[in-house]
N, C-alpha and C positions, 0 to 999 in steps of 0.2 A: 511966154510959157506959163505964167502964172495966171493969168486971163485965160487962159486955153483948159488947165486944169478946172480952174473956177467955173469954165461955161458946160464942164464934163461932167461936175459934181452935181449942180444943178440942173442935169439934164435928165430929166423921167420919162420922154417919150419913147425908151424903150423898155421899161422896168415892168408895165403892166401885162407885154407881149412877154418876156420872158418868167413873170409871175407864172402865168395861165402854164406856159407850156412845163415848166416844171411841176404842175400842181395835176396837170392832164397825165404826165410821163413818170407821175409817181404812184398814181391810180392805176395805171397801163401795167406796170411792172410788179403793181401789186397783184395785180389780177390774172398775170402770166405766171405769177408764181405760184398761184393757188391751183389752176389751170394745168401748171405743169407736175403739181404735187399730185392731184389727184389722176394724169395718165400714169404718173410714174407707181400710184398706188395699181391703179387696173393692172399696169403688165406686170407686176411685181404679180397680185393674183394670180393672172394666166400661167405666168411660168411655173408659180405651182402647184395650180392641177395639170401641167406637163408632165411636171415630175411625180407628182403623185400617180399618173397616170403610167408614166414608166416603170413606177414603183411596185406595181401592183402585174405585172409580166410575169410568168412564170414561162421561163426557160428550159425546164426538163426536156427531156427528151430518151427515148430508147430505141433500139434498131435491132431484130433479132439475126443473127448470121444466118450463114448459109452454109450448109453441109451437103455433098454429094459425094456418093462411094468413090474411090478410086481418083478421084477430081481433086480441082481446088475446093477451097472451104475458107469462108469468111468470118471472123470472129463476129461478135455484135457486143454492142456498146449502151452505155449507160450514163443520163449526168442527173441529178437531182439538185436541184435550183432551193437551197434552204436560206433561210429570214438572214439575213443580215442588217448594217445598219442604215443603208440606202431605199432599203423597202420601207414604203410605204406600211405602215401596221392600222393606219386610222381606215383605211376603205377597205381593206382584207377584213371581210369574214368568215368565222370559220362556219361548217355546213350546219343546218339544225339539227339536232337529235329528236328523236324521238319523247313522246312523255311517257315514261312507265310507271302506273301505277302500281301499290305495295305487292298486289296480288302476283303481279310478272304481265299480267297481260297490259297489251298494248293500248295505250288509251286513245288513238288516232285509228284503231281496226274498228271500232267498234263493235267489238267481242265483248 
């Protein structure tokens, strides 16, 4: 037993095989980590211009009734889609004005 430990201890011809491969497999998993950081950064982006993308929907809507003498008659409806805090505020713009100068006239007519 003791001869058998001793020719164990002394034995290198597999230390350089398993040098390499933990030195291969540490590189490997470095590099899968960096690799998996930066897909996880891209769909992290995508999904938010998904959502910005959802964000920026406007859901209004209106339907005007219908009225006929003596008949049936349809009311008509209404819904106004206002900012809350799931919208998006960074890609909504609001429309351009106009530049009016002090005079009142418009300084885009060129009047």
């Amino acid at each position: 037993m003791l001869r058998s430990g001793k020719m164990l201890w002394q034995d290198e011809a597999g230390f350089v095989l398993s040098a390499e491969l933990v030195l291969v497999m540490t590189v490997a998993v470095l590099a899968m980590v960096v690799g998996l950081h930066a897909v996880a950064k891209a769909v992290t982006t995508e999904l938010n211009d998904v959502a910005n993308a959802f964000g920026t929907l406007d859901q209004s809507f209106s339907y005007k009734g219908l009225v006929k003498a003596h008949h049936a008659s349809v009311a008509g409806a209404a819904f106004i889609d206002r900012a809350d805090d799931c919208d998006c505020t960074v890609i909504i713009q609001p429309a351009p004005r106009p530049k009016v100068d002090h005079s009142g006239w418009m300084a885009e007519n060129g009047d």
